[in-house]
Each structure stands twice: as C-alpha cells, then as structure tokens.
PDB file of the backbone (N, CA, C, O) and the ligand in Angstrom, with CONECT records:
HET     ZN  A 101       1
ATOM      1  N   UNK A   1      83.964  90.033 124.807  1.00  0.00           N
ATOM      2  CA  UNK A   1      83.318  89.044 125.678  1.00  0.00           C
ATOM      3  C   UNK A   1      83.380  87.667 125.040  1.00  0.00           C
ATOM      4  O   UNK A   1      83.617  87.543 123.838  1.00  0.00           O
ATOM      5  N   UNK A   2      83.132  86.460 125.979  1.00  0.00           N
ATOM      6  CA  UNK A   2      83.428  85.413 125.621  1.00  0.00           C
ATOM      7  C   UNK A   2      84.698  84.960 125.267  1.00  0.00           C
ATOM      8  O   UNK A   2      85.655  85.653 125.613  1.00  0.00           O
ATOM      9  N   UNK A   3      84.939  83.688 124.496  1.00  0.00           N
ATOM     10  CA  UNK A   3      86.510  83.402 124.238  1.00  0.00           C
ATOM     11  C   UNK A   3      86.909  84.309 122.766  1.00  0.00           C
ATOM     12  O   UNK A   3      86.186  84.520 121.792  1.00  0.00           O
ATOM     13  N   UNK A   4      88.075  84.663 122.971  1.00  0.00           N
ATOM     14  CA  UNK A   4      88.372  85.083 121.990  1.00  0.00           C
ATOM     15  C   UNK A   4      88.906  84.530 120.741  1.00  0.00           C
ATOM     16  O   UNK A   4      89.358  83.385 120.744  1.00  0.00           O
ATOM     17  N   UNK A   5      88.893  85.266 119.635  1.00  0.00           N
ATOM     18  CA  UNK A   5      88.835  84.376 118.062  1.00  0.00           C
ATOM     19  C   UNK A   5      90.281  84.219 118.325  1.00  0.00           C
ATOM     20  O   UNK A   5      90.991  84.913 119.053  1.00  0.00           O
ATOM     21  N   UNK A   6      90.649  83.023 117.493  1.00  0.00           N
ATOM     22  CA  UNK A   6      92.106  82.772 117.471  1.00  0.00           C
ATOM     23  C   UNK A   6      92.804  83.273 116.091  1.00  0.00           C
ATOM     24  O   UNK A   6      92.728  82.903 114.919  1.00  0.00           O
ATOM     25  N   UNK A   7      93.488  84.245 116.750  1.00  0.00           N
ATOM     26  CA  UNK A   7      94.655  84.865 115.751  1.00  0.00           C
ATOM     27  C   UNK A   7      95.387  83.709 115.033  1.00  0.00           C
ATOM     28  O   UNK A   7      95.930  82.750 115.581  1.00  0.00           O
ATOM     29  N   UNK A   8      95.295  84.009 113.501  1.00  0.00           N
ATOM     30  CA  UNK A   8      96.246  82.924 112.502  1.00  0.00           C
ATOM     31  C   UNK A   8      97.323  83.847 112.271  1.00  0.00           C
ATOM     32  O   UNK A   8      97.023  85.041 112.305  1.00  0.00           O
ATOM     33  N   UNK A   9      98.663  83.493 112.015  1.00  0.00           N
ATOM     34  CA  UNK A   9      99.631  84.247 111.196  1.00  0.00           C
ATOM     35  C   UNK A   9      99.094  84.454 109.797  1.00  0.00           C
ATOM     36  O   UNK A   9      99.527  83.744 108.888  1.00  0.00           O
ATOM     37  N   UNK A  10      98.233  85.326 109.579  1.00  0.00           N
ATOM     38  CA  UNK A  10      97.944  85.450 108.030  1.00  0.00           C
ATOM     39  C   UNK A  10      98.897  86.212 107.452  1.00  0.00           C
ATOM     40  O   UNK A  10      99.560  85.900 106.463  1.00  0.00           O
ATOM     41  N   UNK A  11      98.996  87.725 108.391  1.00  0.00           N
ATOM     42  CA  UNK A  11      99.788  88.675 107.902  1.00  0.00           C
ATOM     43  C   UNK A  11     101.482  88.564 107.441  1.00  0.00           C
ATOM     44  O   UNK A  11     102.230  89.536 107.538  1.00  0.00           O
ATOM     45  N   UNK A  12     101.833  87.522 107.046  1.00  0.00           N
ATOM     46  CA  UNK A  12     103.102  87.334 106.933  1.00  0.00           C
ATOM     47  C   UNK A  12     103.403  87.685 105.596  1.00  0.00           C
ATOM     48  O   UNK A  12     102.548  87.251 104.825  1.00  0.00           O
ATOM     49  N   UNK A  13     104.510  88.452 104.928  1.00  0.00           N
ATOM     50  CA  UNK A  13     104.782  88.708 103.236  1.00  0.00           C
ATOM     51  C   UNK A  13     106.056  88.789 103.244  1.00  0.00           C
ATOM     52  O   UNK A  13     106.809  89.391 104.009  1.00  0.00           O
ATOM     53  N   UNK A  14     106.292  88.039 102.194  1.00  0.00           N
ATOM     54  CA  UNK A  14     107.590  88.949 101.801  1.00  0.00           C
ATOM     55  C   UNK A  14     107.958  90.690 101.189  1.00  0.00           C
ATOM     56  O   UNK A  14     106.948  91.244 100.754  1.00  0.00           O
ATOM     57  N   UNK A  15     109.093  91.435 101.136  1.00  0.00           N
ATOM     58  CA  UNK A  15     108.920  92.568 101.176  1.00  0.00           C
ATOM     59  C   UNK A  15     109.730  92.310  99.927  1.00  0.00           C
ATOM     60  O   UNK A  15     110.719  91.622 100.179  1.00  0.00           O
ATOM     61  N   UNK A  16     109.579  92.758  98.261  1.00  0.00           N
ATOM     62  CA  UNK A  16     110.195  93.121  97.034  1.00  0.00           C
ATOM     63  C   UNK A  16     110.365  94.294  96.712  1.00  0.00           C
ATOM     64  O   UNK A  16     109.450  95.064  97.004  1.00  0.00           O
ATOM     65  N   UNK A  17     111.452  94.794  96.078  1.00  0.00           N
ATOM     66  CA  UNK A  17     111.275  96.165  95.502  1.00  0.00           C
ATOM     67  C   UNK A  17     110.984  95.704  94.206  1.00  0.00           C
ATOM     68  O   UNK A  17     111.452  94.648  93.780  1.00  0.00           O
ATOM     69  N   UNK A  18     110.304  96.368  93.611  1.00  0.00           N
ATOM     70  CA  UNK A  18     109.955  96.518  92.190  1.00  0.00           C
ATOM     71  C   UNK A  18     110.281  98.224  91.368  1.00  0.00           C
ATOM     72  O   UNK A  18     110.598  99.224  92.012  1.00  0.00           O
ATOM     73  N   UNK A  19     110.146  98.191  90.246  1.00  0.00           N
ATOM     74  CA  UNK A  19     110.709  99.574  89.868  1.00  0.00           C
ATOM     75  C   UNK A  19     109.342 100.651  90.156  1.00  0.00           C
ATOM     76  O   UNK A  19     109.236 101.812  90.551  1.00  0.00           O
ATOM     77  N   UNK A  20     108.630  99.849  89.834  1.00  0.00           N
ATOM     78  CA  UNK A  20     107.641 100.971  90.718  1.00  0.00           C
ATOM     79  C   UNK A  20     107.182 100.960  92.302  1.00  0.00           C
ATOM     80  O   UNK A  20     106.100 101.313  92.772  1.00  0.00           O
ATOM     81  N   UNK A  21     108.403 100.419  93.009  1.00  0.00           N
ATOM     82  CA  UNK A  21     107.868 100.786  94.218  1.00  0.00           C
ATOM     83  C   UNK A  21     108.232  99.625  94.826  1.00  0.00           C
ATOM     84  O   UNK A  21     108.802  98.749  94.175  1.00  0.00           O
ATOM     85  N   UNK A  22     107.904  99.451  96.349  1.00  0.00           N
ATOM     86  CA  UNK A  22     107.786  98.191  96.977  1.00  0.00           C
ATOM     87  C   UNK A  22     106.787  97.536  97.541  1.00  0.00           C
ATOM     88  O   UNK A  22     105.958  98.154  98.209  1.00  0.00           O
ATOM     89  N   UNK A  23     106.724  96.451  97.397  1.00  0.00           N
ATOM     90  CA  UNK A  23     105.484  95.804  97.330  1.00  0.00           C
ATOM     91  C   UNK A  23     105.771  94.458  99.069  1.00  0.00           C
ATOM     92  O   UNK A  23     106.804  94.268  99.709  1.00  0.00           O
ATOM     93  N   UNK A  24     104.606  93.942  99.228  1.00  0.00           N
ATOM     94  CA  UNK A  24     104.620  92.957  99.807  1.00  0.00           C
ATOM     95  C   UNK A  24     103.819  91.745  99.473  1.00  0.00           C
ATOM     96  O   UNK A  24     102.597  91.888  99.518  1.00  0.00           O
ATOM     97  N   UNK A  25     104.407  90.298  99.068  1.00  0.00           N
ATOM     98  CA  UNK A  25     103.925  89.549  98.723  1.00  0.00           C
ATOM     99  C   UNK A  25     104.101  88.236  99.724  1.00  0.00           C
ATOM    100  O   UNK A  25     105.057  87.849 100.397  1.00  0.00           O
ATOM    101  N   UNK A  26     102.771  87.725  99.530  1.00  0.00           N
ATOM    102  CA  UNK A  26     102.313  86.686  99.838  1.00  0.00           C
ATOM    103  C   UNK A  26     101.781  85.569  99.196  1.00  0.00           C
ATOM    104  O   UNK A  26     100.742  85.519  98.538  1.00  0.00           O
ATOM    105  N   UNK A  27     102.612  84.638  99.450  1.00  0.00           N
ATOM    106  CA  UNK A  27     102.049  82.751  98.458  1.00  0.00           C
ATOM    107  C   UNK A  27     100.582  82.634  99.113  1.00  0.00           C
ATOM    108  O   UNK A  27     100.277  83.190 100.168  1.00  0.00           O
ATOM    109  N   UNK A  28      99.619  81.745  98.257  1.00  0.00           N
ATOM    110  CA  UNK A  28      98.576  81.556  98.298  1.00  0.00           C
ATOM    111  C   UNK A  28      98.605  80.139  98.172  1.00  0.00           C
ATOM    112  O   UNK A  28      98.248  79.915  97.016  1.00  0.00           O
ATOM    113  N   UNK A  29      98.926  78.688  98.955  1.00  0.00           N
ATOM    114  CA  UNK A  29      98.570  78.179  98.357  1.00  0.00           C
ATOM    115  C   UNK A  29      97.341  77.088  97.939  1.00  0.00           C
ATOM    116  O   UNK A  29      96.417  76.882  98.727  1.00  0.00           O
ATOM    117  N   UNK A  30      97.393  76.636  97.064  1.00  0.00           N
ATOM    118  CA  UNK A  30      96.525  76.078  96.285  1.00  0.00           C
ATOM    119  C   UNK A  30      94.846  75.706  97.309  1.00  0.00           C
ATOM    120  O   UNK A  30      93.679  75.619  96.928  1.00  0.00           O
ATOM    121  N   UNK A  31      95.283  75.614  98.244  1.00  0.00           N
ATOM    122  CA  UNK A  31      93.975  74.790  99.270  1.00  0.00           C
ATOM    123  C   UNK A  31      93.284  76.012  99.745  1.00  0.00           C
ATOM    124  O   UNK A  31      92.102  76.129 100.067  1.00  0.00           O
ATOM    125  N   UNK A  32      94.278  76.951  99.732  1.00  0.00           N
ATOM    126  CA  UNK A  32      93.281  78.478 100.581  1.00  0.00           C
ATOM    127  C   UNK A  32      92.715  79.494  99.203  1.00  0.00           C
ATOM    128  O   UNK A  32      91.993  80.449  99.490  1.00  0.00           O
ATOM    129  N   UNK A  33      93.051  79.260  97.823  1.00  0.00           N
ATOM    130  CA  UNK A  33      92.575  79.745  96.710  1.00  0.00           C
ATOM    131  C   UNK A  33      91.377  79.284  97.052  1.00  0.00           C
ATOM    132  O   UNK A  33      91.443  78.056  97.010  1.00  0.00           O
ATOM    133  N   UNK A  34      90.340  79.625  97.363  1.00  0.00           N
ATOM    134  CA  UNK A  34      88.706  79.390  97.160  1.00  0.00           C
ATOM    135  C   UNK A  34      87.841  80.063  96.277  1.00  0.00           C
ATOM    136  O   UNK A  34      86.678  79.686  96.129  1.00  0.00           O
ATOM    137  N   UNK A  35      88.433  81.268  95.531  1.00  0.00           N
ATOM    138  CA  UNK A  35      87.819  81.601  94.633  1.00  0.00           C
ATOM    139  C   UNK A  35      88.339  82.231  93.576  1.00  0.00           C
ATOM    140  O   UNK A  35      89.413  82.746  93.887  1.00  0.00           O
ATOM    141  N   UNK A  36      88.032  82.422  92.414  1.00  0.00           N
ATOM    142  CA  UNK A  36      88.814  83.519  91.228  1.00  0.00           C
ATOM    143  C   UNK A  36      88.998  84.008  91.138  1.00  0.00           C
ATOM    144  O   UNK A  36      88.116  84.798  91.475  1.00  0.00           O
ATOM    145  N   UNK A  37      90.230  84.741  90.612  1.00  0.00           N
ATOM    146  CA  UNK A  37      90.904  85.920  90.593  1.00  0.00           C
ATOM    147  C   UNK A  37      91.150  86.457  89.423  1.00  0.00           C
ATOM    148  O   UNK A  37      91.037  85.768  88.409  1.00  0.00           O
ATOM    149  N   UNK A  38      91.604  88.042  89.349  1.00  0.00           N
ATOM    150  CA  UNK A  38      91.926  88.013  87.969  1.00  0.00           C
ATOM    151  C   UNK A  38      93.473  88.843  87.962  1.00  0.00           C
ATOM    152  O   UNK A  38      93.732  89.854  88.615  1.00  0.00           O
ATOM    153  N   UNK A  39      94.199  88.266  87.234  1.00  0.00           N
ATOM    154  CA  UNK A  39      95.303  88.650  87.331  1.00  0.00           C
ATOM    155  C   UNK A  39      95.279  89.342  86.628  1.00  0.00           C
ATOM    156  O   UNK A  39      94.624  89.350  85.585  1.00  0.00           O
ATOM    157  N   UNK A  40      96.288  90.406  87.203  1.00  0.00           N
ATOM    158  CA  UNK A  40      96.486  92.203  86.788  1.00  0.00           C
ATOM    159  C   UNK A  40      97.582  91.715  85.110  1.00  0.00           C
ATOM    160  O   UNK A  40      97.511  91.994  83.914  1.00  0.00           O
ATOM    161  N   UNK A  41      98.319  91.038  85.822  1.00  0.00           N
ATOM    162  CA  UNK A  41      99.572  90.424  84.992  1.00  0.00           C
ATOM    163  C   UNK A  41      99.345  90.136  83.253  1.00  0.00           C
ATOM    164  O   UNK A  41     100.078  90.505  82.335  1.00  0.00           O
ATOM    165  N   UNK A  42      97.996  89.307  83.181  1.00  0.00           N
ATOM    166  CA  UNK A  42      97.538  88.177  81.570  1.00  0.00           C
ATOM    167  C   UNK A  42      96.350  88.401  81.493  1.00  0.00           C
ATOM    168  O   UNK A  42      95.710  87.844  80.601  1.00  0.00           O
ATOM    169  N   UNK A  43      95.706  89.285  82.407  1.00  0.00           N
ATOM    170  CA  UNK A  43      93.928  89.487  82.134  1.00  0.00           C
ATOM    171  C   UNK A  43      93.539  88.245  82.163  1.00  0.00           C
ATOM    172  O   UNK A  43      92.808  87.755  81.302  1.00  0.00           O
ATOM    173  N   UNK A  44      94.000  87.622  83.167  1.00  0.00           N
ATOM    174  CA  UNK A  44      92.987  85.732  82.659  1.00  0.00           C
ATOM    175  C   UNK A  44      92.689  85.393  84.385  1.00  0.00           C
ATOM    176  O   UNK A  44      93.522  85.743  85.221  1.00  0.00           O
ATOM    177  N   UNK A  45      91.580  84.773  84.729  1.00  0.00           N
ATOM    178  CA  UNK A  45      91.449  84.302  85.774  1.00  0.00           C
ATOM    179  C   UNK A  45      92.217  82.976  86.209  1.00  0.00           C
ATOM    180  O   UNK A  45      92.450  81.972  85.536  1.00  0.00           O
ATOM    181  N   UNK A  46      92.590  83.305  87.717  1.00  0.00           N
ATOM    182  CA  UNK A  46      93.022  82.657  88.161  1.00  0.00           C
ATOM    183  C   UNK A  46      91.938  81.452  88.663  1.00  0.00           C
ATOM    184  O   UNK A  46      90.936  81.752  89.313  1.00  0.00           O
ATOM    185  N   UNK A  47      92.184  80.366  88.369  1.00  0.00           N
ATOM    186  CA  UNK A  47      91.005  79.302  89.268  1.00  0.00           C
ATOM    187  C   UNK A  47      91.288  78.573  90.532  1.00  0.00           C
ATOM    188  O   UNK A  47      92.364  78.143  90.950  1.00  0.00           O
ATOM    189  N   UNK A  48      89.756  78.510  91.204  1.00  0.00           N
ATOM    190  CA  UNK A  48      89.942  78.524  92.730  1.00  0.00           C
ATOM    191  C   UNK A  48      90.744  76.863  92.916  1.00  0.00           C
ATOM    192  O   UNK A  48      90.442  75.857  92.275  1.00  0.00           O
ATOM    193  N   UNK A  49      91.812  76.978  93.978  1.00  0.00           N
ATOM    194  CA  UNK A  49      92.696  76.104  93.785  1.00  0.00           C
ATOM    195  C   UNK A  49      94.228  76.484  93.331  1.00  0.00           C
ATOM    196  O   UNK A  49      95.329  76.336  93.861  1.00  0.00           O
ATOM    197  N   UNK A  50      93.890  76.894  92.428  1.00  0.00           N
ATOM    198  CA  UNK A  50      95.337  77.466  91.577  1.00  0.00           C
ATOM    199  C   UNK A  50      96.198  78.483  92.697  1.00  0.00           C
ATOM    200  O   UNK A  50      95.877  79.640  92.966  1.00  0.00           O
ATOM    201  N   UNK A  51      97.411  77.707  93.286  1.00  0.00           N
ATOM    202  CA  UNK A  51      98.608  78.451  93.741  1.00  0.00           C
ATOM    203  C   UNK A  51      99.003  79.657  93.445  1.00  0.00           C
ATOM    204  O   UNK A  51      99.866  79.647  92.567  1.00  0.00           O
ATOM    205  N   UNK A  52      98.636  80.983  93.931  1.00  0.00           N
ATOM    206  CA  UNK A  52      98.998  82.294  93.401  1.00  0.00           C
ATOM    207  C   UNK A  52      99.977  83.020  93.968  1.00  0.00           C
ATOM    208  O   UNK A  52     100.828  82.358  94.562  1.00  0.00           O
ATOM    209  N   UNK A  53     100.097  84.116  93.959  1.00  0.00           N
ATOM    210  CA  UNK A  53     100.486  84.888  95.131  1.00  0.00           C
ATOM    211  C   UNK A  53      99.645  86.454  94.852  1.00  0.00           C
ATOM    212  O   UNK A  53      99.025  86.967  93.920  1.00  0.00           O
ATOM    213  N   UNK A  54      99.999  86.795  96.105  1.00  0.00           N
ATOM    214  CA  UNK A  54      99.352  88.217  96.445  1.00  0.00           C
ATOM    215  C   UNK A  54      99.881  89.506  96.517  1.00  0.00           C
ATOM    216  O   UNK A  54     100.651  89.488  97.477  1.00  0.00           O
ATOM    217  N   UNK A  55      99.878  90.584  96.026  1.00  0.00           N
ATOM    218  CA  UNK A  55     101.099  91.794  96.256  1.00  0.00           C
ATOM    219  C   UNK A  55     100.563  92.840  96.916  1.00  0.00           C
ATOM    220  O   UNK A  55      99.714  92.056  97.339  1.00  0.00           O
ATOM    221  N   UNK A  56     100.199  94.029  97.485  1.00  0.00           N
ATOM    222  CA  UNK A  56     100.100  95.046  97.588  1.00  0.00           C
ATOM    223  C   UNK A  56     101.323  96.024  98.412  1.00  0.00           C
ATOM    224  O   UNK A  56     102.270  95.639  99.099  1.00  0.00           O
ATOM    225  N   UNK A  57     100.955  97.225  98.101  1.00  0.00           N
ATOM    226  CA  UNK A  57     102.126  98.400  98.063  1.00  0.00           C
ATOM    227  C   UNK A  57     102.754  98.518  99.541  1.00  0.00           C
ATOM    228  O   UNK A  57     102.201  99.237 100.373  1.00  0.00           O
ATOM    229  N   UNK A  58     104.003  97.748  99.870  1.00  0.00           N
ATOM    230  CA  UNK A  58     104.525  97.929 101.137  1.00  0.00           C
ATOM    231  C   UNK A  58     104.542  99.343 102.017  1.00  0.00           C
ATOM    232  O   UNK A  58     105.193  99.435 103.058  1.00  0.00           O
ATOM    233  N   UNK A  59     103.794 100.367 101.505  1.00  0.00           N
ATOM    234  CA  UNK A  59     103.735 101.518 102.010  1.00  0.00           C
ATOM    235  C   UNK A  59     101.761 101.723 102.729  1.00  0.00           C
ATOM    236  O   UNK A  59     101.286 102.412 103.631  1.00  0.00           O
ATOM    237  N   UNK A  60     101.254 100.893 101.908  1.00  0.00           N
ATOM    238  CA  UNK A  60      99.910 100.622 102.879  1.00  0.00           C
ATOM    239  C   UNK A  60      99.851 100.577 104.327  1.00  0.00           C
ATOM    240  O   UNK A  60     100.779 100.127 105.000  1.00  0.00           O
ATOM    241  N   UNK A  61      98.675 101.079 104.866  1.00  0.00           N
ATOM    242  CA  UNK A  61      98.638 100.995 106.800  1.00  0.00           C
ATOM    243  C   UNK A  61      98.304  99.349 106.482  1.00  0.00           C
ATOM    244  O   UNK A  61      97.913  98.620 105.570  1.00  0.00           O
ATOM    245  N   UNK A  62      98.606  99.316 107.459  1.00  0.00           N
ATOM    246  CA  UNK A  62      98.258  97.742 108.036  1.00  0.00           C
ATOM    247  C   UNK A  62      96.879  96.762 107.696  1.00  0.00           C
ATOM    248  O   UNK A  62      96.658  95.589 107.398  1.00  0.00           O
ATOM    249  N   UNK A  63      96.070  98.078 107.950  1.00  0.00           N
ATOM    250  CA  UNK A  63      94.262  97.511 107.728  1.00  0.00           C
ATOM    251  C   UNK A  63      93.817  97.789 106.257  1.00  0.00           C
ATOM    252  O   UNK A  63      92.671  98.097 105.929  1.00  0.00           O
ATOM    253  N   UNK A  64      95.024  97.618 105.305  1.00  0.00           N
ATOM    254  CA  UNK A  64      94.908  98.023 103.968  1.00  0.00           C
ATOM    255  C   UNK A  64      93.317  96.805 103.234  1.00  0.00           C
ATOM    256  O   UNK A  64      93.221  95.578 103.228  1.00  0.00           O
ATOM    257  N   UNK A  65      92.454  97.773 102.783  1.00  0.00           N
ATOM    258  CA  UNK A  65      91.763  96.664 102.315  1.00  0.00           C
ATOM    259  C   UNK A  65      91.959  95.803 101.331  1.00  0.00           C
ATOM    260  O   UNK A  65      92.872  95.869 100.508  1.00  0.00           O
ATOM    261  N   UNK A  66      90.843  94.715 101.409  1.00  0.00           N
ATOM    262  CA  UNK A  66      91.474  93.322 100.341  1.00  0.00           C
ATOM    263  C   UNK A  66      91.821  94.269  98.817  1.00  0.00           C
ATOM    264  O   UNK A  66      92.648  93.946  97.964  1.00  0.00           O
ATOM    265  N   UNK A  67      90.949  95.462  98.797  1.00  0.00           N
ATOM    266  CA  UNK A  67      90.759  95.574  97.138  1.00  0.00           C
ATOM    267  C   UNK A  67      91.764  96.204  97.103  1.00  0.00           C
ATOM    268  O   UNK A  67      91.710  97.024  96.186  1.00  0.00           O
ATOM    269  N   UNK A  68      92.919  96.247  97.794  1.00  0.00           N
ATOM    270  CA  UNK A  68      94.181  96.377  97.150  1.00  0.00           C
ATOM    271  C   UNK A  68      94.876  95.628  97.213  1.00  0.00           C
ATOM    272  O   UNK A  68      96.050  95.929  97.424  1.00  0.00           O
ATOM    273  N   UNK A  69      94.538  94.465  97.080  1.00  0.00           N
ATOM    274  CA  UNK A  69      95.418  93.465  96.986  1.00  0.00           C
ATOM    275  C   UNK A  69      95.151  92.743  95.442  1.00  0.00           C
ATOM    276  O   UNK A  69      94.129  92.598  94.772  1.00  0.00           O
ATOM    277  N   UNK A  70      96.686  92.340  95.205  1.00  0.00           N
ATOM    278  CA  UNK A  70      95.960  92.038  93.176  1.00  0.00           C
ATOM    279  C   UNK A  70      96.657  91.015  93.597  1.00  0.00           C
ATOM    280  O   UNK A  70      97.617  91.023  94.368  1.00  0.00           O
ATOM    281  N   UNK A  71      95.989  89.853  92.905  1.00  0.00           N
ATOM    282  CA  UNK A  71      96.569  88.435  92.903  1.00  0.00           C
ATOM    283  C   UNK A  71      97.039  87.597  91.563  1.00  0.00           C
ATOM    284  O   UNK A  71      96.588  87.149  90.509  1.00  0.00           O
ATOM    285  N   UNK A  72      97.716  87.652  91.988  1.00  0.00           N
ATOM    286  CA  UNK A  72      98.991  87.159  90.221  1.00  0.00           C
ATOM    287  C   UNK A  72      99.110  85.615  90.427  1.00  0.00           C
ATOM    288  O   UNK A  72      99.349  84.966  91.445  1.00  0.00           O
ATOM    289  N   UNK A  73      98.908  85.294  89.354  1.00  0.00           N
ATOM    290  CA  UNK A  73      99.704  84.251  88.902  1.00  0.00           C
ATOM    291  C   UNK A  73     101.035  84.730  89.289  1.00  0.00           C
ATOM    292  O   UNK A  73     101.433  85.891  89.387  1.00  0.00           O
ATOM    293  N   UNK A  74     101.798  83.359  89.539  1.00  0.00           N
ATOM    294  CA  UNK A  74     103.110  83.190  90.224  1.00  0.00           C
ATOM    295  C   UNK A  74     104.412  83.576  89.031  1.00  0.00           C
ATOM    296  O   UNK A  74     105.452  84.167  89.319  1.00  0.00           O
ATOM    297  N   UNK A  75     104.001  83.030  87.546  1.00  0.00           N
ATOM    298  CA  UNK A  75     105.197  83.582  86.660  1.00  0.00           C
ATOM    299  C   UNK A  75     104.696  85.170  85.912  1.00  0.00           C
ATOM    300  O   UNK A  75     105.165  85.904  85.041  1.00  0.00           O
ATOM    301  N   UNK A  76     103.460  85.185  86.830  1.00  0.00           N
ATOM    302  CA  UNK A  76     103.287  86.599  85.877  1.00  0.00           C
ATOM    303  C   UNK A  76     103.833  87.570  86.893  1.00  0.00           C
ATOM    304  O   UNK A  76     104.668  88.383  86.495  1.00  0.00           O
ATOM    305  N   UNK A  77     103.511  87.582  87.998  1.00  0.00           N
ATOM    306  CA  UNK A  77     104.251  88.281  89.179  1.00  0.00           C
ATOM    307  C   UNK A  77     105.899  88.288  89.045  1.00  0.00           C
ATOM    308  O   UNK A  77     106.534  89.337  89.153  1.00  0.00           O
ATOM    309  N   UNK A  78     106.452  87.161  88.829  1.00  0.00           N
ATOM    310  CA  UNK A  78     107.921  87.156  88.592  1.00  0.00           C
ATOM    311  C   UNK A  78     108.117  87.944  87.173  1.00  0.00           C
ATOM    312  O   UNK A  78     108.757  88.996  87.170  1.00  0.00           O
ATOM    313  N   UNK A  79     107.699  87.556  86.274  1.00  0.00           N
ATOM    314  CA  UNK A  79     108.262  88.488  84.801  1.00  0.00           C
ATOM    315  C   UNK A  79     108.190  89.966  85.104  1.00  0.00           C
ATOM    316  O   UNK A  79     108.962  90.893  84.858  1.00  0.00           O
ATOM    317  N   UNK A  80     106.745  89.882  85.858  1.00  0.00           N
ATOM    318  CA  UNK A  80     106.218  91.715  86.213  1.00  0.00           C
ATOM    319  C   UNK A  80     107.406  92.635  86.504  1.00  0.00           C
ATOM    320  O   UNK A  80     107.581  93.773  86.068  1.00  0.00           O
ATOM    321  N   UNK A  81     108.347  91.782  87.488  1.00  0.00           N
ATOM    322  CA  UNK A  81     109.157  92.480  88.607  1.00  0.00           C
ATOM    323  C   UNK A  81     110.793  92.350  87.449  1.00  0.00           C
ATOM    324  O   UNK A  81     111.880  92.863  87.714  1.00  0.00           O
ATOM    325  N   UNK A  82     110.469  91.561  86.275  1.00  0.00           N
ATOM    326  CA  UNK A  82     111.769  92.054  85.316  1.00  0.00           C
ATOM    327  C   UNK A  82     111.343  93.090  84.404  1.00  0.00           C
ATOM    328  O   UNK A  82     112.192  93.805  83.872  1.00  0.00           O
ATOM    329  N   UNK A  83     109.785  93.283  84.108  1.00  0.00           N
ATOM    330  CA  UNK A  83     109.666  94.067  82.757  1.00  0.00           C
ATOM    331  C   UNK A  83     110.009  95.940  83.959  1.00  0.00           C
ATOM    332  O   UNK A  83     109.924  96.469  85.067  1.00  0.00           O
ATOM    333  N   UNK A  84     110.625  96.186  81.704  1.00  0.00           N
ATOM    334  CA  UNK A  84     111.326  97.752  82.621  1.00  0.00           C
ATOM    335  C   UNK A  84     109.946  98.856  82.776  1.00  0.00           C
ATOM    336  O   UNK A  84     109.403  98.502  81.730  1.00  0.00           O
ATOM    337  N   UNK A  85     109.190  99.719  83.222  1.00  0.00           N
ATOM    338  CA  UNK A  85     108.121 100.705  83.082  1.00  0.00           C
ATOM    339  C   UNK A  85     108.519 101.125  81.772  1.00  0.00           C
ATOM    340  O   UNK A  85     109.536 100.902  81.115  1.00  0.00           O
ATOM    341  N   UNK A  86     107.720 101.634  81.598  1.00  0.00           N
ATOM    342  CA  UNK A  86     107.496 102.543  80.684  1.00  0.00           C
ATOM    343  C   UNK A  86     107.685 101.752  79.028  1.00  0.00           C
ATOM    344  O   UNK A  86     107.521 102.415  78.005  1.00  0.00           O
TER     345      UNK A  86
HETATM  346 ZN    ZN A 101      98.632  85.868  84.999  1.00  0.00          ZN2+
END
C-alpha cells in the first residue's frame, strides 16, 4: 500500500573466480562507506569513508545476509585472489 520504495541498482557485482571458489564483488565507494569494517585480508579496520570493496560466495541465494559479506580493503582483496591456499 501506498507509493512504493524506489528500487536502487544496489545488487550489481562483479563475478571472480578465486582458488577457493567464486566470489562476487562489489566497489564501495568512499561516500557510501558509513561505517567500519574489518578486513578479513590485514585484521585492521577499514574507516568510514575509505573506498573498499565487498565479496561474498557467488553460490549464495540472492537474500544472502549482510554477515556474509566481508569487506576488504581494495589491495588486500587483489593480493587475496594471487596468494596460493594452503
Ligand atoms: Zn586490509
């Protein structure tokens, strides 16, 4: 009822393979960072503002919640996707 909320393109990612899997990432930038994060990547918080990006497992349903989403720093996300497992 009433007008309805207006749909943003939020859901947009890019799709990476990584060696563990494939992921979907999304840029953050700097103006929509509103709060801290902690990157999986350096154990260091990200600060609100700071340009990130976002990953979770391209095999998630759609309505995947936020708390699977880990938010990296941008060169820690890139090195992530060269270091080998194990
Ligand atoms: Zn980091």
């Amino acid at each position: 009822m009433g007008a309805p909320e207006p749909t943003r393109p939020v859901g947009w990612a890019t799709g990476e393979s990584a060696p563990d899997g494939d992921w979907l990432v999304r840029a953050v930038p700097g103006a929509a960072a509103l709060k801290p994060y902690r990157c999986p990547g350096c154990d260091q918080l990200i600060p609100p503002g700071t340009a990130h990006v976002v990953a979770w497992p391209a095999d998630a349903p759609p309505g995947v919640g936020p708390s699977e989403r880990r938010h990296w720093h941008r060169s820690c996300w890139r090195s992530r996707a060269h270091r080998r497992p194990g």
